[in-house]
Backbone bond lengths (Angstrom), bond angles and torsions (degrees), N, CA, C in turn:
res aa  C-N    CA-C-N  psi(-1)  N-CA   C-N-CA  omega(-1)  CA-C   N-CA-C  phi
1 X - - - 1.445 - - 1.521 108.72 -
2 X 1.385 112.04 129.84 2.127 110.91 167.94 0.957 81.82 -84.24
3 X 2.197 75.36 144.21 1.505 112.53 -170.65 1.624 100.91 -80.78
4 X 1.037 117.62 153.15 1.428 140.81 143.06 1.210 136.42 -95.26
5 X 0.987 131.06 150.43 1.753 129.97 175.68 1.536 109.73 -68.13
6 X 1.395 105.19 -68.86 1.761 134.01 -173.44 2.078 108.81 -57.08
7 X 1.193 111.97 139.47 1.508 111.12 175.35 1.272 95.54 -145.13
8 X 1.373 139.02 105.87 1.228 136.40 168.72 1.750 122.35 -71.32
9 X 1.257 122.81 122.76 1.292 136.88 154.00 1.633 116.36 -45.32
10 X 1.276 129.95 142.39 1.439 117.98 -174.88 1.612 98.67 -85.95
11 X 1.289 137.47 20.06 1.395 137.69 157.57 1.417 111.04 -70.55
12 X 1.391 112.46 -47.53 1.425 142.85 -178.03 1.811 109.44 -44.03
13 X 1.564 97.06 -55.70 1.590 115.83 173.83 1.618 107.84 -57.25
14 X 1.306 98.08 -61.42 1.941 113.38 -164.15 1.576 109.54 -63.50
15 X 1.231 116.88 -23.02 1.695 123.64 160.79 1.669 105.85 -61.97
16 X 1.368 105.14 -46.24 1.469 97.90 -155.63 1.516 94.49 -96.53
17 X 0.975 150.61 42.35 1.431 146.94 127.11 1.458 99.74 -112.37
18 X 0.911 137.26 -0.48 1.762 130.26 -170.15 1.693 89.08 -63.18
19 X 1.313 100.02 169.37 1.636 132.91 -163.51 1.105 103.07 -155.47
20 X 1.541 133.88 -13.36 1.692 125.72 167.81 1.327 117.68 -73.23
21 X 1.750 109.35 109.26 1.823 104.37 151.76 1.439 119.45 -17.59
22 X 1.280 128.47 -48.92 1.511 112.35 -178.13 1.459 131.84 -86.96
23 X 1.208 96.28 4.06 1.990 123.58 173.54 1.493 100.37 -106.76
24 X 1.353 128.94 17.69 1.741 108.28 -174.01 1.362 101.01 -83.13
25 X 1.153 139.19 -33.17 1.305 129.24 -167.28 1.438 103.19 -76.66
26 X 1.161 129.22 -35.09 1.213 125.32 -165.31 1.599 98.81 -86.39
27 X 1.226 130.89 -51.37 1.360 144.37 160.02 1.965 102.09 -21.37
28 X 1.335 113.83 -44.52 1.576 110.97 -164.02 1.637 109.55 -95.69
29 X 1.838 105.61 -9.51 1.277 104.56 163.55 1.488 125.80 -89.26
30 X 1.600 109.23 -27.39 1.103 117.54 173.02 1.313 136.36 -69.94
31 X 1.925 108.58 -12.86 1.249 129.64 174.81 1.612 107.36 -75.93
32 X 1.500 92.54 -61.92 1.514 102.08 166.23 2.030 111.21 -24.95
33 X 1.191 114.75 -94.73 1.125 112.59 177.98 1.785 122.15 -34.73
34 X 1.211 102.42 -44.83 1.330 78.08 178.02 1.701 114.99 -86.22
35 X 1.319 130.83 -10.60 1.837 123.79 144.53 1.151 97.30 -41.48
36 X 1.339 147.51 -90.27 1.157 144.00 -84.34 1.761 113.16 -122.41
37 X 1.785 93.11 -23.36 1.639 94.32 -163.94 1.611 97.48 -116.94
38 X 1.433 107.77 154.36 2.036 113.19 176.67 1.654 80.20 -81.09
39 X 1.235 119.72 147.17 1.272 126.04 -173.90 2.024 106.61 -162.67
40 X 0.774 111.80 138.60 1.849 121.25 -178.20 1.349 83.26 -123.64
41 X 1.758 72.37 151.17 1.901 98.83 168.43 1.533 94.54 -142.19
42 X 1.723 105.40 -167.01 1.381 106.19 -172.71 1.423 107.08 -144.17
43 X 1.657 118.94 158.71 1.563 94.18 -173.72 1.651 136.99 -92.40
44 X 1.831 102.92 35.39 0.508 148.35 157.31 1.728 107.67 -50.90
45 X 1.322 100.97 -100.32 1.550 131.73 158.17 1.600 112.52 -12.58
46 X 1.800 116.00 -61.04 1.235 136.46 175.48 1.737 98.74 -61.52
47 X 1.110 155.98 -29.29 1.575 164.10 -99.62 2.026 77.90 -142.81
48 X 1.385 108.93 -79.44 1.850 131.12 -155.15 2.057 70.04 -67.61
49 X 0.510 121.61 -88.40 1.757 118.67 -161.56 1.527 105.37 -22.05
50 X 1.159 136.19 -43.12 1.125 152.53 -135.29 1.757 90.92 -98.55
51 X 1.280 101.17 -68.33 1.372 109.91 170.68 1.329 114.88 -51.55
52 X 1.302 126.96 -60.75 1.367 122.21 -149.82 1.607 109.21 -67.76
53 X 1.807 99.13 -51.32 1.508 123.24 149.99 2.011 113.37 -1.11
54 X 1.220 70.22 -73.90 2.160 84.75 -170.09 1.002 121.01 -89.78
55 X 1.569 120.39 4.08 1.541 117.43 -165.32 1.563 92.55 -72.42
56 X 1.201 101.83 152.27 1.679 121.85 159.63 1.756 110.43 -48.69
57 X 1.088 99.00 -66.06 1.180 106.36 171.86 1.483 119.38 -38.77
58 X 1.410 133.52 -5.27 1.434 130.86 178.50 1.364 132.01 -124.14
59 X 1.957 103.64 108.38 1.071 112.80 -168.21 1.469 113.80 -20.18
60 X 1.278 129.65 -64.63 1.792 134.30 -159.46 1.533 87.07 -101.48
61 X 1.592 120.17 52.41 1.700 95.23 154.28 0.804 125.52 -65.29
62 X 1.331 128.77 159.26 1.548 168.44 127.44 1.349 148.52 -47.28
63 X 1.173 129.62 93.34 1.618 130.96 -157.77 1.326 93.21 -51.01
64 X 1.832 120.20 168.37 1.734 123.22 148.39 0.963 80.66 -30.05
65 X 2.047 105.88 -86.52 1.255 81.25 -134.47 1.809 153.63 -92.04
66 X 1.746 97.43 42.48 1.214 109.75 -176.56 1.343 89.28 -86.02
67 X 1.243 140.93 -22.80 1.344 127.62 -150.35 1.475 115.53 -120.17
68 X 1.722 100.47 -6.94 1.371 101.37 156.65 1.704 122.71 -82.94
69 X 1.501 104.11 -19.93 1.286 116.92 165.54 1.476 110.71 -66.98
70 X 1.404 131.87 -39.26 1.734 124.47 166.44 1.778 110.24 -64.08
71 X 1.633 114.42 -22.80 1.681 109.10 -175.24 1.365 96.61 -76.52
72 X 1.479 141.27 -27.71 1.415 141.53 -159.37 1.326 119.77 -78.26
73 X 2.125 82.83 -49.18 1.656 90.58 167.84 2.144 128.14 -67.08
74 X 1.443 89.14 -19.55 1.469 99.00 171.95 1.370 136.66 -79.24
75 X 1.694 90.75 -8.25 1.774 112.88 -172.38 1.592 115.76 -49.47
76 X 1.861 98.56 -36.10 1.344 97.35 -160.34 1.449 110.70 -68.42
77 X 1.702 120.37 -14.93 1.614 105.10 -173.21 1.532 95.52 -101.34
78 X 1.639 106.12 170.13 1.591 112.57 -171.31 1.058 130.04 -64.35
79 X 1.662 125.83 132.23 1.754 110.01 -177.14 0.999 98.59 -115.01
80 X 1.464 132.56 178.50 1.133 132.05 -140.13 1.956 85.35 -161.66
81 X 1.710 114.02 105.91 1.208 126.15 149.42 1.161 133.73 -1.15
82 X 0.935 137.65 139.98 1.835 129.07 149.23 1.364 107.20 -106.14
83 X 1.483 117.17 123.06 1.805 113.94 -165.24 1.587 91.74 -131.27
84 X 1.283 107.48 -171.25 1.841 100.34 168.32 1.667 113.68 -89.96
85 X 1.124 116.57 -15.69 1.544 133.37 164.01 1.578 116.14 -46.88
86 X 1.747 112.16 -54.79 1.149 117.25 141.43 1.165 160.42 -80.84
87 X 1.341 95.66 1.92 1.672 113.25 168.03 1.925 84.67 -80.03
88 X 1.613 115.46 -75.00 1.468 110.26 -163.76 1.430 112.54 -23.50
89 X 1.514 115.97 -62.99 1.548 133.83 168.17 1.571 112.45 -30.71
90 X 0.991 119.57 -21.99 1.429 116.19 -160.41 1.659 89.90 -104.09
91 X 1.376 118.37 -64.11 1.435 132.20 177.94 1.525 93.25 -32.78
92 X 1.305 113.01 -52.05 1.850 91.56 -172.01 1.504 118.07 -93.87
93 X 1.291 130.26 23.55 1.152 140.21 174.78 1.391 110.48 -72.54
94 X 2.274 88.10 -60.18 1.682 99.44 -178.20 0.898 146.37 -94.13
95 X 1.659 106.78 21.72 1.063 156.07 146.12 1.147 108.57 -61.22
96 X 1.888 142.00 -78.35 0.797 134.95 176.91 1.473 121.73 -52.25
97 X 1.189 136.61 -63.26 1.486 148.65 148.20 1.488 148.12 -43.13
98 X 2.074 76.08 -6.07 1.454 76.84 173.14 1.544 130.49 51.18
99 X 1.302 99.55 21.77 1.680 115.87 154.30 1.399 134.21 -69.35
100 X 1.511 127.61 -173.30 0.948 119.78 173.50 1.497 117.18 -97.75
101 X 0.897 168.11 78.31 1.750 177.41 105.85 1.969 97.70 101.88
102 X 1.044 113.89 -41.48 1.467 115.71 -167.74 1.787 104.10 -97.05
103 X 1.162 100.86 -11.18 1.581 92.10 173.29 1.631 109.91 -105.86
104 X 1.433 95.47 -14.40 1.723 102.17 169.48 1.883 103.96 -78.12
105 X 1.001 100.03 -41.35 1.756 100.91 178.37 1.648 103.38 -55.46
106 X 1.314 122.95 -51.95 1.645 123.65 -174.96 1.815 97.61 -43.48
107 X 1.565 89.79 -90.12 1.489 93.98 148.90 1.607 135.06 18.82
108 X 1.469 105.58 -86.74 1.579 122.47 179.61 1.412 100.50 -67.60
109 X 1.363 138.48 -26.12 1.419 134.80 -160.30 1.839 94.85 -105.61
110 X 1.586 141.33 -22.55 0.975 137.87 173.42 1.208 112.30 -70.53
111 X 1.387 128.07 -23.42 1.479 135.51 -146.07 2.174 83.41 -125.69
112 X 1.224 133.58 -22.41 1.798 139.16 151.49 1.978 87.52 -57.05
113 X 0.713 99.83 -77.57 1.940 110.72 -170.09 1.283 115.05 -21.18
114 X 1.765 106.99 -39.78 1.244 112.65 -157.54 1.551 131.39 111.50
115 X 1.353 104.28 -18.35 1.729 128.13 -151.53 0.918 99.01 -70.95
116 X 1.695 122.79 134.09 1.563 112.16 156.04 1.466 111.54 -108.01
117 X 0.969 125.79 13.75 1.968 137.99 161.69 0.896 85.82 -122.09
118 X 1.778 119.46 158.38 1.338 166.97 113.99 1.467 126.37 -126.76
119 X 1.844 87.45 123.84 1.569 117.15 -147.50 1.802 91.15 -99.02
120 X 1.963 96.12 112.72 1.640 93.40 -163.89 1.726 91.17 -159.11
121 X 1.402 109.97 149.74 2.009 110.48 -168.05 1.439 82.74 -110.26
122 X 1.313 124.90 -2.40 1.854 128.99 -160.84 1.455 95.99 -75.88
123 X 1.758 137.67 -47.07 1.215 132.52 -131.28 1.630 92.87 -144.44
124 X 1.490 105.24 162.01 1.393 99.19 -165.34 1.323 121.69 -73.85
125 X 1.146 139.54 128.94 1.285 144.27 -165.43 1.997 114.76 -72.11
126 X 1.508 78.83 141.73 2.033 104.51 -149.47 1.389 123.76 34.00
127 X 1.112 118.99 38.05 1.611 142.61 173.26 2.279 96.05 -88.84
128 X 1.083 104.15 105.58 1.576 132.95 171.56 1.483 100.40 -40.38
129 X 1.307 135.05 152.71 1.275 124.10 159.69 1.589 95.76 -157.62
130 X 1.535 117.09 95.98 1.135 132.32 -179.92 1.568 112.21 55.52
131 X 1.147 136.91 46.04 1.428 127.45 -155.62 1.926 129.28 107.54
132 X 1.794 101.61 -31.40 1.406 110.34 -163.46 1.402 91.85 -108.09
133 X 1.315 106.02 127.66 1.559 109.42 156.55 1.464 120.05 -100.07
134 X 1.345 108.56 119.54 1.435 99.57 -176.08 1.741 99.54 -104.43
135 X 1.674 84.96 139.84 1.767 117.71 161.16 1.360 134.15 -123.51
136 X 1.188 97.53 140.53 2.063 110.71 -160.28 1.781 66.75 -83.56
137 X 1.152 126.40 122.23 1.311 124.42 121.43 1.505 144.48 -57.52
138 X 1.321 125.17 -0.51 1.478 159.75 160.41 2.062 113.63 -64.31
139 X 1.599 99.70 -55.98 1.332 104.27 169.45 1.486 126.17 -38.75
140 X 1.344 123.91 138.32 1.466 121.59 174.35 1.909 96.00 -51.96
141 X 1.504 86.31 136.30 1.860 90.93 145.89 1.862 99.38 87.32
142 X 1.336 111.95 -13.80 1.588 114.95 -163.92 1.514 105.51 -75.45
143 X 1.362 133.69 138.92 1.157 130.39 -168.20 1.545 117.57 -91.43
């Protein structure tokens, strides 16, 4: 896979289709990034979108198939597998970091990508994780 800089979090996605008044700001940063930056995700990422997307539970849900229509449009940048290579990878992340297993998997698949950012409100902000620096793009001042 060519590397990229950018690894999007599926928070990253769910801002930038949001339709809630109380998500607009975050909604206009998250658009931003995805205009603007080469960015990979994983199908991982594509999986939590899907869900979060349609849950009942969400004010601005989303049919499938509105949201298989956002996975199609996302096809064109790189995704990144879930194999046992990256599950192993992940197991020793949250292990090392003492994370939670699914944010070490994002994680393990940004650092498969190539990425040295991943843009995520999940994990502590510009805290390194073997290679990945993750940034809340949400924070005042974050570039």
């Amino acid at each position: 896979m060519r590397g990229v800089e950018f690894f999007l979090d599926s928070n990253i996605l769910l801002y930038a289709v949001s339709t809630l008044p109380a998500e607009a700001s975050k909604a206009t940063v998250a658009r931003t990034i995805l205009d603007q930056k080469d960015w990979a995700w994983s199908v991982q990422v594509a999986a939590e979108f899907i869900n979060v997307s349609t849950s009942v539970k969400r004010a601005d849900r989303m049919s499938l198939a509105d949201a298989e229509s956002w996975i199609d449009t996302w096809s064109a940048f790189p995704c990144v597998s879930v194999d046992l290579p990256l599950i192993k990878d992940a197991i020793q992340l949250a292990t090392r970091y003492q994370i939670g297993y699914f944010d070490a998997q994002v994680i393990a698949a940004a650092r498969r990508a190539g990425c040295s950012v991943m843009y995520s409100e999940d994990l502590n902000h510009g805290q390194n994780y073997a290679g990945v620096r993750v940034t809340n793009p949400f924070l005042a001042g974050t570039p």
